[in-house]
N, C-alpha and C positions, 0 to 999 in steps of 0.2 A: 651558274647560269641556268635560264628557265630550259626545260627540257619537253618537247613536242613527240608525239606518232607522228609518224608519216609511215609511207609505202614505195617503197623502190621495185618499179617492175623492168623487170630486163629480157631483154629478145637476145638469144646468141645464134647466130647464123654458123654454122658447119661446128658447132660446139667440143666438138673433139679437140679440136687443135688449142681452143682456153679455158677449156672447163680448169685444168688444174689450179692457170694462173687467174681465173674467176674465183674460185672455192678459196685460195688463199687468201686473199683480198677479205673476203668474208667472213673467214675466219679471224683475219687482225681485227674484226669488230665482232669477233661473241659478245663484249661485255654491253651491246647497244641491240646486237638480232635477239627478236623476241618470237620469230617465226621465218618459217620460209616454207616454200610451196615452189616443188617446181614439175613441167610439166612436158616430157621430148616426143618430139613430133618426128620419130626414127627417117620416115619417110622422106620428110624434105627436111631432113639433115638441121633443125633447128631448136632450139628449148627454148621456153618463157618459163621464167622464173620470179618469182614475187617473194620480196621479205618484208615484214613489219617490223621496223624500231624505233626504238624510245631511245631519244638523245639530245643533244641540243644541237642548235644549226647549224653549227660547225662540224661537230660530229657525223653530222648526216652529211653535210654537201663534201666533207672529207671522201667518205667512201663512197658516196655517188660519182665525184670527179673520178678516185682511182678507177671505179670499174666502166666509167663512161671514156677512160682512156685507150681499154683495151681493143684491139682490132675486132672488128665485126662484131661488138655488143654495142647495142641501144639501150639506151639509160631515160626511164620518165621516176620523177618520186611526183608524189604527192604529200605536202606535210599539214598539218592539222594548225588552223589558226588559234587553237585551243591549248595557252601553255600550263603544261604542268608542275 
């Protein structure tokens, strides 16, 4: 299958309580993250986090459904009409 970028950006509200079951998720897709960026806003108890990967769409909407599953994360991707 053709394989796309995209960008998964995610909001976790009180991030303590899924960081762990976030990171796992994420890590059952090393073989497609090609980055990640994340950024905690200690203050109001929140992280934004952004990963870049290269995968095909199923791949991608695979682990955008898991992590848009979990309580209190917001899930946007953006994927590239451009296939590789």
């Amino acid at each position: 299958m053709e394989k796309r970028i995209a960008v998964v950006s995610a909001i976790l509200d009180n991030p303590t309580k899924m960081q762990f079951e976030f990171n796992k998720i994420v890590s059952d897709y090393k073989q497609i993250v090609k980055g990640r960026m994340g950024i905690p806003f200690q203050d109001e108890d929140v992280s934004v986090v952004s990963i870049t990967v290269v995968g095909t769409v199923d791949e991608i909407n695979s682990l955008t459904g898991k992590l848009g599953s979990i309580k209190d994360v917001i899930i946007k991707t953006s994927i590239s009409k451009k296939k590789l």
